[in-house]
C-alpha positions as CSV (number, residue, x, y, z in Angstrom):
1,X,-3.7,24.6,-4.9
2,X,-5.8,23.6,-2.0
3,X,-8.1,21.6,-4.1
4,X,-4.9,19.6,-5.8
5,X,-3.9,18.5,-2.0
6,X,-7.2,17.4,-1.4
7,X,-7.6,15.3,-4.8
8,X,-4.1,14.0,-3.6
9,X,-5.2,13.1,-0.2
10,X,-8.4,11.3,-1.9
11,X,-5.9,9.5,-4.2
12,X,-3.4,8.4,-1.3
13,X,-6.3,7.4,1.5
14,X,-7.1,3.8,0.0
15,X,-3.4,3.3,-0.6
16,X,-1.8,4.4,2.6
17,X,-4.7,2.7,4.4
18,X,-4.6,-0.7,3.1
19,X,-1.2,-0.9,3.6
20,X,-0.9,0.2,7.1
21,X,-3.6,-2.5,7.8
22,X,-2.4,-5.4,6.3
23,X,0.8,-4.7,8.4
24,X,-1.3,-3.8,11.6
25,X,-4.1,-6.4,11.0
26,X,-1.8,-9.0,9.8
27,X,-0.7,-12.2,11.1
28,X,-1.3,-16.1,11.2
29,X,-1.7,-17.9,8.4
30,X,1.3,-16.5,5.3
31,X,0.1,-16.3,2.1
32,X,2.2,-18.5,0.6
33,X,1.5,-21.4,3.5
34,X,5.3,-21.1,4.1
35,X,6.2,-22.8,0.9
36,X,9.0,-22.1,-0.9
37,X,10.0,-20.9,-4.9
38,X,11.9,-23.4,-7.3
39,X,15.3,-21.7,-5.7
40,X,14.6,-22.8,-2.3
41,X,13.7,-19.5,-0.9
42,X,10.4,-18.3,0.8
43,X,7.9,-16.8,-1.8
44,X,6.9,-13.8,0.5
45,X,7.8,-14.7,3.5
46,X,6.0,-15.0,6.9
47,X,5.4,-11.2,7.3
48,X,2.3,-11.6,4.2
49,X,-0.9,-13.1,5.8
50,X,-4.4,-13.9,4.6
51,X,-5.5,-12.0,7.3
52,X,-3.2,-8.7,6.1
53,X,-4.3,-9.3,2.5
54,X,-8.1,-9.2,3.6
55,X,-8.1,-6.4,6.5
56,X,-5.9,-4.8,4.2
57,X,-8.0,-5.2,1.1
58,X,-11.3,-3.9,3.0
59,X,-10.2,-1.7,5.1
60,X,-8.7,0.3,2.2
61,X,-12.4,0.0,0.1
62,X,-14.1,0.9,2.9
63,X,-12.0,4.2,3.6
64,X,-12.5,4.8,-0.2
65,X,-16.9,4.6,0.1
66,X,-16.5,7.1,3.5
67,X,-14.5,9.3,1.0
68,X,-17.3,8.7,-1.5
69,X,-19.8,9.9,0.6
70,X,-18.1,12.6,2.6
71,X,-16.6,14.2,-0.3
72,X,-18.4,13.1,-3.5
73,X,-17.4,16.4,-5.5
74,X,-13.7,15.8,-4.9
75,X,-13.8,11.7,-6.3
76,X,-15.5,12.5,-9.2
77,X,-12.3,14.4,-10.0
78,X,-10.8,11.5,-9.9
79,X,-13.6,8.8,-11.1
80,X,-17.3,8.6,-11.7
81,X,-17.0,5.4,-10.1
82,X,-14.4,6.4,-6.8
83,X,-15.3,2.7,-4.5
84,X,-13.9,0.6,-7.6
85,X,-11.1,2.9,-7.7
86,X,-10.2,3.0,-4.1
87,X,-11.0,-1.0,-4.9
88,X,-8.2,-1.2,-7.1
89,X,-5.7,1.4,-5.1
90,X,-5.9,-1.0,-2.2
91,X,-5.6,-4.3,-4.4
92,X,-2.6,-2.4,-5.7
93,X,-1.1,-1.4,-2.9
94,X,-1.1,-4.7,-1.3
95,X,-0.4,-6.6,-4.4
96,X,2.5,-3.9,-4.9
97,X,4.1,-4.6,-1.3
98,X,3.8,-8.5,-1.9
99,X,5.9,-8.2,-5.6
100,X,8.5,-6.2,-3.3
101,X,8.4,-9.1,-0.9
102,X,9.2,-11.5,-3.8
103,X,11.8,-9.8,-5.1
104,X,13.7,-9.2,-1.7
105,X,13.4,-12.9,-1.0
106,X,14.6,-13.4,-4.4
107,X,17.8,-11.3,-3.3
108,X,18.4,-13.1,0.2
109,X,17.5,-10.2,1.7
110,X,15.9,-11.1,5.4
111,X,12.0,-10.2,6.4
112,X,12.9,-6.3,8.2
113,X,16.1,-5.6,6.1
114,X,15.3,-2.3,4.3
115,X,15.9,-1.1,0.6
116,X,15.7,2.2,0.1
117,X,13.0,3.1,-1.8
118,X,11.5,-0.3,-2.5
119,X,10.0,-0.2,0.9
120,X,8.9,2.9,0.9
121,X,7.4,3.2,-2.8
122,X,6.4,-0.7,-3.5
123,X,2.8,0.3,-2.5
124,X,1.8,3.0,-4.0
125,X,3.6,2.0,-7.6
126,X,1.7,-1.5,-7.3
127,X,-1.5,1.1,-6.5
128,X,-1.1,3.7,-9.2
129,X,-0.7,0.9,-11.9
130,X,-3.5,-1.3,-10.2
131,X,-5.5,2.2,-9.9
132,X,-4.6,3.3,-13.2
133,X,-7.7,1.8,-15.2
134,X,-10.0,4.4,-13.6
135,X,-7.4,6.7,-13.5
136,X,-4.1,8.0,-14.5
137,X,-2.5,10.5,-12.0
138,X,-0.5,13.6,-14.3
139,X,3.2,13.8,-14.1
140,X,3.0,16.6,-11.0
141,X,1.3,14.3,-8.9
142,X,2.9,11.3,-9.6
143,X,6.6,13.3,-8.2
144,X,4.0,14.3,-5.3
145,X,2.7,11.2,-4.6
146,X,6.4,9.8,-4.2
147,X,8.0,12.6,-2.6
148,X,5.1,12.4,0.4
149,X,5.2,8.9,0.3
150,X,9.2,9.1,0.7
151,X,8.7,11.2,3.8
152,X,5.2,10.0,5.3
153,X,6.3,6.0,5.1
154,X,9.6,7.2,7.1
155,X,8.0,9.1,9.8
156,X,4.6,6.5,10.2
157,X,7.3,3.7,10.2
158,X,9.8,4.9,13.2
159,X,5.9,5.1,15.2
160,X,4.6,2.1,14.1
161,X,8.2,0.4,15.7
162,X,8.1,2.8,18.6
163,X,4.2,1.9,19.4
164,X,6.1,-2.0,19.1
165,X,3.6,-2.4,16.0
166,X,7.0,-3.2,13.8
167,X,10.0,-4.3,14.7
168,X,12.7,-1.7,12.4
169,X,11.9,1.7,12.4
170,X,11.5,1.7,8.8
């Protein structure tokens, strides 16, 4: 049991990292240079950055090679080749919270407005599919994955807009 958290934790780090710093790192320049789709509505939206994307990106792959070298029993478990993995999981994750993005703007919905569990699952869906060509989490820890993610999102969220790092609590 203990060493199925830890794989879990191992699995989750590159995900949950890379998208809590694209959000905290973010800013400046959006990736979509403000431009709009063939409907007339933002692509992404201001809230997606270069700057997120990238800080996002490597912060998540760099959490992944500290992993790899503090724990390298407990990756291969997961991958021979855990850095491209955590790669992918990041690229995921962000890619994951970007396709959410698109498809609230697609919906009118406005940059803060929360759906329940798009918001909260976006990022690790886009990272288990991204993730899933070194690795293909079994049914058990995919309902984990979500369930923590369900909870962990909520609480890290309401601190993230109490610390005035976001501006909804979720």
């Amino acid at each position: 049991m203990e060493d199925a958290i830890i794989k879990l934790i191992v699995y989750l780090a590159p995900m949950y990292v890379a998208n809590s710093s694209a959000m905290v790192f973010g800013g400046k320049t959006p990736i979509d240079f403000g431009k709009t789709f063939f409907d007339g509505k933002p692509i992404f939206g201001k809230g997606k950055t270069f700057k997120g994307v990238i800080f996002g990106l490597l912060a998540g792959t760099l959490v992944a090679y500290i992993i790899s070298i503090a724990f390298p029993k407990t990756t291969m478990l997961l991958s021979p080749d855990y850095l491209l993995l955590g790669f992918f999981l990041s690229l995921g994750a962000i890619i994951g919270d970007m396709v959410a993005s698109f498809f609230k703007r697609r919906n009118e919905l406005q940059e803060g407005k929360e759906v329940l569990f798009l918001d909260q699952l976006d990022f690790v869906i886009g990272g288990m599919f991204f993730g899933s060509v070194l690795y293909i989490p079994e049914f058990y820890e995919i309902l984990a994955v979500g369930l923590l993610t369900l909870v962990a999102h909520r609480l890290s969220n309401y601190v993230a807009f109490k610390m005035k790092l976001k501006k909804v609590p979720w």
